[in-house]
N, C-alpha and C positions, 0 to 999 in steps of 0.2 A: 298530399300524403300526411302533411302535420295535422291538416284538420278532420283527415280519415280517423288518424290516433288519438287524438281529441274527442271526437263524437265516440268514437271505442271507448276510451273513459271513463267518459260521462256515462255510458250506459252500463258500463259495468258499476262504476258506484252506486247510479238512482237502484241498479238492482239489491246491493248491498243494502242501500236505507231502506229498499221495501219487503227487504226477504229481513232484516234484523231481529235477533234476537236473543235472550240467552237461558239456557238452562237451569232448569227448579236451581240447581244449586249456586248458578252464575259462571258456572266451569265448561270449559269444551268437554267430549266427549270420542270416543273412537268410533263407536256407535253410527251404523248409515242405516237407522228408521225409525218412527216416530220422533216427529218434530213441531217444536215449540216458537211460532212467530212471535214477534214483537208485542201483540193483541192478546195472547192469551190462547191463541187459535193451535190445535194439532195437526201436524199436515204428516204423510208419509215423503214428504220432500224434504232434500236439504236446505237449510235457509244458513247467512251466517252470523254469528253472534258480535259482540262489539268489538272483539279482539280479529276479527278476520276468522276465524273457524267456526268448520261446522258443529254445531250442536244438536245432542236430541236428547230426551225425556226417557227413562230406562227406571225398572222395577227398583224401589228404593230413594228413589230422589225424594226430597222434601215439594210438595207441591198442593196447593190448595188446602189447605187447612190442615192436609196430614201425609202420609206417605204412599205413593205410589205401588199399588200390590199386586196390580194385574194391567195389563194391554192387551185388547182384545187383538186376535187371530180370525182371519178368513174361516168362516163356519160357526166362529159364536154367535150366538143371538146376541142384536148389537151392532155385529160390525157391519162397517162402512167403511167400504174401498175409499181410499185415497185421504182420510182421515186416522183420528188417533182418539179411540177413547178409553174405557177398562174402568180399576177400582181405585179409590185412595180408603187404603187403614187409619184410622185414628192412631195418633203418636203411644196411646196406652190404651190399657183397658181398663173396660164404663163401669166392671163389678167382677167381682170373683167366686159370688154369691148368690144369684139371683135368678128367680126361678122363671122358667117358660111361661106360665099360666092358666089358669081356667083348665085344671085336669077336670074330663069327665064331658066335655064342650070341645066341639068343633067348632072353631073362627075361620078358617082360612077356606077359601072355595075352591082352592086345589091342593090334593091330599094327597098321601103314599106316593111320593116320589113325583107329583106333577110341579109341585112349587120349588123343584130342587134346581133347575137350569139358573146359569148368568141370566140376571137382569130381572127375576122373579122375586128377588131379596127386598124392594120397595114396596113392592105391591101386596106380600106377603104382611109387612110390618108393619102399614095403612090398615090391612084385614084385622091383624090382631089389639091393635090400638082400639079400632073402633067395637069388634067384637069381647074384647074383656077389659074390663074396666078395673083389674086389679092393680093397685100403684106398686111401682119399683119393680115389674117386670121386665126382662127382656129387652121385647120387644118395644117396650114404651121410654126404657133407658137410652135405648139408640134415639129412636124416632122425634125424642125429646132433647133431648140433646143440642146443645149451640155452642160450639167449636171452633174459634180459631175465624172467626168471622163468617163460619157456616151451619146452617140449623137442617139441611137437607140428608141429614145420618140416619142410616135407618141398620138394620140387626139383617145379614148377608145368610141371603139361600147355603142350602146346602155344597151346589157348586161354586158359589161365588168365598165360602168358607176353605173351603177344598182348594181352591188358589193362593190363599191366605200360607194354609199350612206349607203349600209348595214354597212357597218364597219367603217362609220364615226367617231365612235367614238374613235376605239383603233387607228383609225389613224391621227386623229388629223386634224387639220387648217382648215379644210372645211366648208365654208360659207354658210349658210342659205337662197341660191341666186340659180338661172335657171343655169345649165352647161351644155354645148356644149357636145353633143355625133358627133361621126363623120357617122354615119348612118342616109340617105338620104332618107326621103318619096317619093318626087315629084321633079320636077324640080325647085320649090319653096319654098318648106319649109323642115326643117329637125327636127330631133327629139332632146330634152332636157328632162332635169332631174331635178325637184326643191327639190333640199337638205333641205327646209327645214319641208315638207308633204312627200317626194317622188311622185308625181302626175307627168304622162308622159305628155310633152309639143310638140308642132309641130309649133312653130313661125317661118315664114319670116326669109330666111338666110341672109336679109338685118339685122336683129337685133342684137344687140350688147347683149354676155352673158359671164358668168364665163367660164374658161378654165383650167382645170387640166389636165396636162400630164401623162403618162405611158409607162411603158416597159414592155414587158415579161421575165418571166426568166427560 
């Protein structure tokens, strides 16, 4: 019997060292999904952290170079069952001033509402780097960018912006001001986000707006 309790132990611990880990902020959590192993890895599984509780990764935590703005949901483009991915915000924003680009020029290969989905925001900000080569854009603010030991920021689609504004608040600093989505109406205007209604915007890529960066993770 002692060595049944014994072997029970022991394998409750070895699971403890291989499930360990602890949260962006080093804190338990109440939270039972999205979770953060020892590695760096997301799991939708409980793992426990160094104190004996469970932990998990939640909209807000500090993590990877900047703040946690979105966890992808079953039906985003993206997800993947039994993992944990979504957006990190940069801790501020990259300008308050600075204009989309190239009015009068289409950059982007998916226009009027095709470049607006999660996970479009990369590809879009690749487009417009290589397609206008005007400095202190946008676009090339984000994408240039090196952060907090990370250079993978790029200027967030329309829906990936549209997340942002939801969880403005667990995540902090975001201005009351029109910001730059990197998804392209027209040859002429592109689309913005006013944080402080939520109302979709379409001004003149000559115009000057707020900038916040992102990564995925």
């Amino acid at each position: 019997m002692r060595l049944l309790l014994t072997l029970l132990f022991s394998i409750t611990i070895l699971n403890g060292i291989v499930a360990q880990g602890i949260n962006a902020n080093g804190n338990s959590s109440n939270h039972i999904s999205n979770y953060l192993d020892k590695n760096g890895k997301l799991h939708n599984t409980p793992f426990l952290s160094k104190n004996g509780k469970i932990d998990t990764l939640v909209i807000g935590d500090n993590f990877q170079g900047g703040i946690v703005a979105y966890i992808l949901h079953p039906g985003d483009p993206g997800y993947i069952a039994g993992e944990t991915h979504g957006l990190i915000a940069a801790p501020t924003d990259q300008s308050t001033g600075a204009e989309w680009g190239c009015i009068y020029t289409t950059v982007c290969s998916q226009v009027a509402g095709a470049g607006n989905p999660i996970g479009k925001g990369n590809q879009n900000t690749t487009e417009i780097m290589t397609g206008c080569s005007t400095p202190g854009i946008a676009a090339r603010i984000c994408g240039d960018l090196i952060l907090n030991g990370y250079s993978d920021w790029y200027l967030p689609s329309y829906d990936e912006l549209m997340k942002l504004y939801l969880n403005k608040t667990s995540i902090g600093g975001l201005s009351s001001a029109e910001y730059w989505s990197s998804s392209e109406g027209t040859s002429w205007y592109a689309y913005t986000l006013n944080f402080s209604n939520g109302v979709f915007g379409y001004p003149n890529k000559n115009y000057g707006h707020y900038v916040r960066a992102v990564r995925s993770f």
